[in-house]
C-alpha positions as CSV (number, residue, x, y, z in Angstrom):
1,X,11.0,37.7,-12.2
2,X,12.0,34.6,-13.7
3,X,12.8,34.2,-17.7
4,X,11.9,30.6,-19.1
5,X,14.4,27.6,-17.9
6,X,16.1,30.2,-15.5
7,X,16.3,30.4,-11.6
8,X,18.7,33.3,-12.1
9,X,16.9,36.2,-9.9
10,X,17.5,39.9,-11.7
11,X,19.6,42.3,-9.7
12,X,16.5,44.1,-8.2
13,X,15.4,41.1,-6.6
14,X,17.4,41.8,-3.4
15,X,15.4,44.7,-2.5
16,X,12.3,43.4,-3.7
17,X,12.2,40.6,-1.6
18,X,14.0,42.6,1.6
19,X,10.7,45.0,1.6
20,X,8.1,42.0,1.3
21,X,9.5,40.0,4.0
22,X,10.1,43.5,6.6
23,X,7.5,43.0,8.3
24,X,7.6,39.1,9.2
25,X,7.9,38.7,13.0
26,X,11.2,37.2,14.3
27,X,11.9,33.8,14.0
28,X,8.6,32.8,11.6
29,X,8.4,29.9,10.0
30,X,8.7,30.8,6.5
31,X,7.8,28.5,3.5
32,X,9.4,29.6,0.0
33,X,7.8,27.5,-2.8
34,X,9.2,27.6,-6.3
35,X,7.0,27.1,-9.7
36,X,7.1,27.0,-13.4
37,X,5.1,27.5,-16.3
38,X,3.3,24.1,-17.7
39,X,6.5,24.4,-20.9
40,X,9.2,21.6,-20.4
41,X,12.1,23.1,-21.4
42,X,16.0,22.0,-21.2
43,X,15.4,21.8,-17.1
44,X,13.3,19.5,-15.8
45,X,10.4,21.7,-14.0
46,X,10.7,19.9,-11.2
47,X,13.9,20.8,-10.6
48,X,13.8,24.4,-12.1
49,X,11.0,25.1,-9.3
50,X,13.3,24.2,-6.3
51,X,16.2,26.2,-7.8
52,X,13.9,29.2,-8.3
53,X,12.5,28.6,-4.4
54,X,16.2,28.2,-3.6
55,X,17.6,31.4,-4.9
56,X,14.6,33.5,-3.4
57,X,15.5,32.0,0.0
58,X,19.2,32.4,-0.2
59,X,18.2,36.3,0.1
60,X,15.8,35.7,2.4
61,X,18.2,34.0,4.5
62,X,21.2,37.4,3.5
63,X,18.4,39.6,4.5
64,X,16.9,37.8,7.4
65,X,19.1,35.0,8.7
66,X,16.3,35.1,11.8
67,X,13.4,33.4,9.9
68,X,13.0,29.5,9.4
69,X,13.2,28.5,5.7
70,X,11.3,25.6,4.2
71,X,11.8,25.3,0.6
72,X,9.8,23.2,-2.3
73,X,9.3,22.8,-5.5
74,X,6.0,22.8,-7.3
75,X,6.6,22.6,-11.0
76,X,3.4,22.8,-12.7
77,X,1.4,21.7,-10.5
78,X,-0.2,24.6,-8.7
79,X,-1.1,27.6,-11.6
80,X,-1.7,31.0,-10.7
81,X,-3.4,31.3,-14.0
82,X,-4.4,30.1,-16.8
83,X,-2.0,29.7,-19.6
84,X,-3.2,31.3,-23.1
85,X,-0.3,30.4,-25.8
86,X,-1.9,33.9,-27.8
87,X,-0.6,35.8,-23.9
88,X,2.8,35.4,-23.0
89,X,2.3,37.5,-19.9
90,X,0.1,34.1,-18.9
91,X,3.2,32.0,-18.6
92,X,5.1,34.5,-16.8
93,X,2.9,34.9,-14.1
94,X,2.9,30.9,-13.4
95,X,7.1,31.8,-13.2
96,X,7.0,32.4,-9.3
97,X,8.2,31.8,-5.8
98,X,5.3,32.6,-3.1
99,X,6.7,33.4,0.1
100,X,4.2,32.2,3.1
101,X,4.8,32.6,6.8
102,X,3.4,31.6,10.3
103,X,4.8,32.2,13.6
């Protein structure tokens, strides 16, 4: 959902994330963990990754003020997969927030 140096979440993100996080029992501990792709860009990754965890759990917190919120950021350091500079869509997908939760 994220575009390069951006925590900015798009205007569907509300509803997006209000359906994932349905289901989590009352009161769970929720961890929200931000990362980037491996590009340094005009905002420090570091950074970037705890804004982007930060934004998704300011609507997690709008949507369910019941849940716990723990929020990080990862940068780099955890890759969903592996970047190919030929496959944008590689880059992208390392452009998350995962959402985890225990009770």
């Amino acid at each position: 959902m994220f575009t390069p140096d951006s925590s900015k979440l798009p205007g569907s993100a509300a509803d997006k994330i209000g359906s994932l996080v349905e289901k989590i029992p009352k009161g769970a501990k929720v961890l929200v963990y931000g990362h980037t792709d491996s590009v340094t860009g005009k905002v420090d990754n570091k950074e970037l990754s705890k804004d982007r965890a930060e934004a998704v759990a300011a609507v997690l917190n709008d949507e369910r003020s019941d849940l716990s919120l723990s929020v990080k950021g990862m940068a780099a350091t955890e890759p969903a997969v592996r970047e190919d500079p030929s496959d944008p869509s590689s880059f992208a997908a390392n452009r998350r927030v995962e959402i985890t939760y225990s009770q």
